[in-house]
C-alpha positions in Angstrom: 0.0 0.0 0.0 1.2 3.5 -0.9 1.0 4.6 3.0 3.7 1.4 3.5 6.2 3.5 1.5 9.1 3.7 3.7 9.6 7.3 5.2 13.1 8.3 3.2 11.7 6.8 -0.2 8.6 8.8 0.0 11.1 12.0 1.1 13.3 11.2 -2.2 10.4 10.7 -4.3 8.8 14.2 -3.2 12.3 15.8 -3.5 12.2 15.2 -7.1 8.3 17.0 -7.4 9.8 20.7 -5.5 12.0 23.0 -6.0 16.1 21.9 -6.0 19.2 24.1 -6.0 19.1 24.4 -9.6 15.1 24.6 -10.1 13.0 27.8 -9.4 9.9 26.6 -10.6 6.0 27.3 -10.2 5.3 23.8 -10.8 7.7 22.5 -8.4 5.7 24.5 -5.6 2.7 23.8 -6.6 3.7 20.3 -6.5 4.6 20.6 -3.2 1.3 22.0 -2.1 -0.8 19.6 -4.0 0.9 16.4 -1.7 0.2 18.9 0.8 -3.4 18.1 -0.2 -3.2 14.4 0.4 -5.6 12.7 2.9 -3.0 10.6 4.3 -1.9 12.0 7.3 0.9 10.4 7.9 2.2 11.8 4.3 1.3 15.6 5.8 3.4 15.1 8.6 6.0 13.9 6.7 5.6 16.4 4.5 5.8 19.2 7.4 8.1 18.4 9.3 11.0 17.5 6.5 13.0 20.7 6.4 14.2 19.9 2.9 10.8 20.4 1.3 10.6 24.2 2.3 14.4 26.0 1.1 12.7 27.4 -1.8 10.6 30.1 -2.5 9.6 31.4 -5.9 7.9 35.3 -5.7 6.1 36.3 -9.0 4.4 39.7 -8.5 3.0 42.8 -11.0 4.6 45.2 -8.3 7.4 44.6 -6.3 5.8 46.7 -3.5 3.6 44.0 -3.2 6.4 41.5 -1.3 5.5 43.6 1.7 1.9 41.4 1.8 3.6 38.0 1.1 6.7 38.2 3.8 4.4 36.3 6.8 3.7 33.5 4.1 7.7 33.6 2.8 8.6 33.8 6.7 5.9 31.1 7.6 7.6 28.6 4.6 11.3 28.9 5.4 11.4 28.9 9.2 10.2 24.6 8.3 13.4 24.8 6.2 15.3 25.0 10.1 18.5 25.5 9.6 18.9 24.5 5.3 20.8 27.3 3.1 17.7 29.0 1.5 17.1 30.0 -2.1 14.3 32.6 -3.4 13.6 33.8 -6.5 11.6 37.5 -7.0 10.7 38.4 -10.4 8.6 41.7 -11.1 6.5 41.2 -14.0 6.3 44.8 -14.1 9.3 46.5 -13.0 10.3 47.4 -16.7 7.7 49.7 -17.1 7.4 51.9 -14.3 11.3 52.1 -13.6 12.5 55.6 -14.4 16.3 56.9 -14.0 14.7 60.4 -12.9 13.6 58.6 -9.5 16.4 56.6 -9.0 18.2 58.4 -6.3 15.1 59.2 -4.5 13.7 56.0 -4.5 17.0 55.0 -2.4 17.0 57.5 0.3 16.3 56.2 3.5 12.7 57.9 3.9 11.8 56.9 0.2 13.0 53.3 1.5 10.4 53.0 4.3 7.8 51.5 2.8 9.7 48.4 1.7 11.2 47.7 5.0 9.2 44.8 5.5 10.4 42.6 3.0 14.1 43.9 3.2 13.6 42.8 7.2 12.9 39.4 5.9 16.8 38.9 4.1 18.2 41.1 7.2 16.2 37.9 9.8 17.6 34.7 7.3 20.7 36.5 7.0 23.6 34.0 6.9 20.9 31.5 5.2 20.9 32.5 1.7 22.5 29.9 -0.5 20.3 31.0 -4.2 19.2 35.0 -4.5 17.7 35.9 -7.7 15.9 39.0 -8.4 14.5 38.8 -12.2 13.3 42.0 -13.1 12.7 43.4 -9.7 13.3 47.4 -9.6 16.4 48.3 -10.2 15.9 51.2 -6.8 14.3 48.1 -5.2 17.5 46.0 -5.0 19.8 49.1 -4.8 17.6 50.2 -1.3 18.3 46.6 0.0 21.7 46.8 -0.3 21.7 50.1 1.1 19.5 49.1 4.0 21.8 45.8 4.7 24.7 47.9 4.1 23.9 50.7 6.9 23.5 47.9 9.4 26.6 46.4 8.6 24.3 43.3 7.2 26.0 42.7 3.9 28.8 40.3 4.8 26.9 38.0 6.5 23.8 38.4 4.4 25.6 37.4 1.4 28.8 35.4 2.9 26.6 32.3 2.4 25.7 32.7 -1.3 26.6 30.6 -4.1 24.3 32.2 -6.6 23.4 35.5 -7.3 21.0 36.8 -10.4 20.7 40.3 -11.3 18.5 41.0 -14.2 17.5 44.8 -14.5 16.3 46.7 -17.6 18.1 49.8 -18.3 19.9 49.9 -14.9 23.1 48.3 -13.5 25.0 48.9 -9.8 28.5 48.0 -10.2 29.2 50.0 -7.2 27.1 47.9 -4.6 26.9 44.3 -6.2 28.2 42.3 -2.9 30.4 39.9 -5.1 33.0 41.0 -2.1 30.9 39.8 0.7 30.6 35.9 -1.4 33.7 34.0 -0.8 31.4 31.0 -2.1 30.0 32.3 -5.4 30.1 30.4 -8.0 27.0 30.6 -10.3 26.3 34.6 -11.3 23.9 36.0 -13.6 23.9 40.1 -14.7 21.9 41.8 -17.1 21.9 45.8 -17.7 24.3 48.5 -18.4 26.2 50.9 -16.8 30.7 50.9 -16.5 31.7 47.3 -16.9 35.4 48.2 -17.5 34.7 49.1 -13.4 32.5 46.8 -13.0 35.7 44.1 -14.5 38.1 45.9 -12.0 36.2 46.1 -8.8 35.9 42.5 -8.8 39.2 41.4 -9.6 40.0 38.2 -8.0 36.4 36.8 -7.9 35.9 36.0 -11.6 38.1 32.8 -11.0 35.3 31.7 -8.5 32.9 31.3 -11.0 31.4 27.8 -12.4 28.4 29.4 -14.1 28.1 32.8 -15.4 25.6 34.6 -17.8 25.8 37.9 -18.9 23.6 40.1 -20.8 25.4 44.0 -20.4 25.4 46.3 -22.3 29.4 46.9 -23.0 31.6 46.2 -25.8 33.1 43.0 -27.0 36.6 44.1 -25.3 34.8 44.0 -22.0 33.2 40.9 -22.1 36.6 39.3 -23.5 38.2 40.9 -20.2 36.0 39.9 -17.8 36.0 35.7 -19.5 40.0 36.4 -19.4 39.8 35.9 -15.9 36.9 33.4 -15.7 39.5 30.4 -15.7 37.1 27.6 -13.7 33.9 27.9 -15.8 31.9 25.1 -16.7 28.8 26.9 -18.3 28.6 30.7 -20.2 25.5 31.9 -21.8 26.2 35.3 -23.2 22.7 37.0 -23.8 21.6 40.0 -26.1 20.5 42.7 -25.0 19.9 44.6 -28.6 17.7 47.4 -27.5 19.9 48.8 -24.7 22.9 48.3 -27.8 21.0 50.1 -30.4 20.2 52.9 -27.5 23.4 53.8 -26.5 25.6 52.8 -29.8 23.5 53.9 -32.9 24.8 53.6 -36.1 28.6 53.0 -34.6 28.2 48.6 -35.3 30.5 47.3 -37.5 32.2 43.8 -38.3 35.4 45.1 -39.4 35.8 47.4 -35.6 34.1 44.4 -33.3 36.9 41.7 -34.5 39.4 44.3 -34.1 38.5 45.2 -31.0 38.8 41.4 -29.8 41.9 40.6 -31.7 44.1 41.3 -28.7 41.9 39.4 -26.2 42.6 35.0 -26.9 40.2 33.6 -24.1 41.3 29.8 -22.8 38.4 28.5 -21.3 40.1 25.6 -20.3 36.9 23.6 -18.5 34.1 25.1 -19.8 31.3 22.4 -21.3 28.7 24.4 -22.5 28.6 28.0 -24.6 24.8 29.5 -25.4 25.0 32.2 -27.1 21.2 34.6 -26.8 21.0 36.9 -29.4 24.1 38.5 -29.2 25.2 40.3 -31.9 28.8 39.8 -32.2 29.2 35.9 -32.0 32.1 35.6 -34.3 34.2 37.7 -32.4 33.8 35.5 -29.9 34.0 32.0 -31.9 37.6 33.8 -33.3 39.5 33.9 -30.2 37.8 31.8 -27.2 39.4 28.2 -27.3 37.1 25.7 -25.5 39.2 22.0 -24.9 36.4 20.7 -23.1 33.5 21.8 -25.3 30.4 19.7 -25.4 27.4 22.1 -26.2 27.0 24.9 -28.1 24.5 27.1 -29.2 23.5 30.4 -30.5 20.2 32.2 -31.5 20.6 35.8 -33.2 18.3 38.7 -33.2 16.6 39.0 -36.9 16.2 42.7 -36.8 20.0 42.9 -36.5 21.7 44.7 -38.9 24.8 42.2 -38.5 22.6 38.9 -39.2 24.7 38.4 -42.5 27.5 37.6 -40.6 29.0 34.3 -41.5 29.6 31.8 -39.0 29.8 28.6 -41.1 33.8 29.4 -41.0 33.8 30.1 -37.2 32.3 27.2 -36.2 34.4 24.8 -37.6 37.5 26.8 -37.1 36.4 27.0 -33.1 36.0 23.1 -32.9 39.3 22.6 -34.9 41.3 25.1 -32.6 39.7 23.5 -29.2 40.5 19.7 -30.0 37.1 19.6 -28.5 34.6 16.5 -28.7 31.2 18.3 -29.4 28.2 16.6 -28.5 25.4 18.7 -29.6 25.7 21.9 -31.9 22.1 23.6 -31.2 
């Protein structure tokens, strides 16, 4: 009978229906809350009191004011999790369009910042928890105030010193200047998306690329930047580069050319020594790139390209080949 299944089976099979270190997903949660559901009793117990069913949280709002009205549920989940590194992942399906630079620096100021101390309370009481901290979307002033707040408390360090993942994904906005990468002695998956001074951004965080296992990035910065920043990126096992055309187009109109992008590279050979898989997201300037990254231990790659580029004629039959040829790598899928 199904309520015979011995304790840590059951706990193995129901780890594999919620959310894992590498799986922020509705389903998983929902998952989670449909066995919740069951009329054996015995199951909810088990369910309850298993620590490892409640380390992940997944916040999807319109408005990330609203996490202030969903911190007692997200407190209520992870204190089951006892003491199990946490992950949660925020996204603010809205926070593109009401973000404005004008309000920026308003926004951050510590009587602007009242009104979301309720949810920045939540990382300051878990701090030392974290393990996953994802913010996809989520106001650019939002995330800034948080630091800020954590910061003025002398929170960051142990906030963050936990974290092995950190995703920033803003439109239009970047903070070079308070990322905590320097508070993460354990990082080692990192995902940024935005623009702002990545040659500083390169700089201020020398020493920590090497940490990295996973990175994406989808700045807004030229091709020398990128190349600088994977320079020192010697331990990665996964890079997805992603596009981030309109921001490009924005800031670089009419200045995109083949001839200056390769050029700009030329200087810049990139040994990624362990790196298995390379996604490439509708970047523009893939085959300067596939011309100078060698890749040994190469066994996915893949690229999509933007078809409103004005570069989409580039070739990369050539590169391809010539990249595979150059790495001595043994491909596996080509997607």
């Amino acid at each position: 009978m199904l309520s015979d299944i011995p304790v840590d089976v059951f706990l193995n099979i129901l780890f594999l229906a919620t959310p894992r270190a590498s799986s922020y997903t509705q389903k998983g949660r929902q998952a989670l809350i449909a066995v919740c559901l069951t009329c054996l009793k015995a199951w909810k117990e088990i369910i309850y009191n298993s620590t490892m069913c409640w380390t992940s949280f997944v916040l999807e709002m319109d408005y990330i004011i609203e996490f202030n009205d969903r911190v007692a549920l997200i407190d209520r989940w992870f204190r089951r999790a006892g003491e199990r590194k946490l992950s949660l992942l925020v996204e603010d399906r809205k926070g593109s369009e009401v973000e404005n630079d004008d309000i920026v620096d308003v926004l951050v100021m510590p009587s602007a910042t009242t009104q979301f101390k309720p949810a920045y309370k939540l990382f300051l009481k878990y701090s030392g928890s974290w393990e996953r901290i994802v913010f996809r979307n989520a106001r650019f002033s939002w995330v800034h105030g948080l630091f800020i707040f954590l910061e003025r408390r002398g929170a960051l360090p142990a906030c963050f010193r936990e974290v092995k993942h950190l995703g920033l994904k803003f439109y239009g906005h970047y903070l070079p200047n308070v990322l905590p990468l320097n508070h993460m002695p354990h990082i080692q998956r990192l995902g940024v998306q935005g623009r702002g001074d990545f040659m500083s951004f390169r700089s201020a965080y020398a020493g920590k690329w090497s940490r990295l296992r996973e990175l994406e990035m989808g700045m807004v910065a030229s091709v020398s930047v990128h190349m600088q920043i994977l320079r020192e990126c010697v331990n990665l096992t996964k890079l997805t580069i992603r596009g981030n055309s309109m921001f490009w187009y924005w800031e670089n109109q009419g200045s995109l050319n083949q001839a200056g992008l390769l050029r700009e590279a030329q200087d810049l050979p990139i040994l990624l020594a362990r790196l298995e898989e390379l996604v490439f997201l509708g970047v523009i300037y893939t085959n300067a790139f596939l011309q100078d990254v060698t890749t040994p231990s190469l066994m996915i790659l893949g690229m999509t390209k933007h078809t409103t580029s004005p570069l989409e004629d580039w070739e990369t039959a050539s590169d391809i080949p010539a990249l595979l040829e150059r790495s001595k790598c043994a491909l596996q899928q080509l997607i």
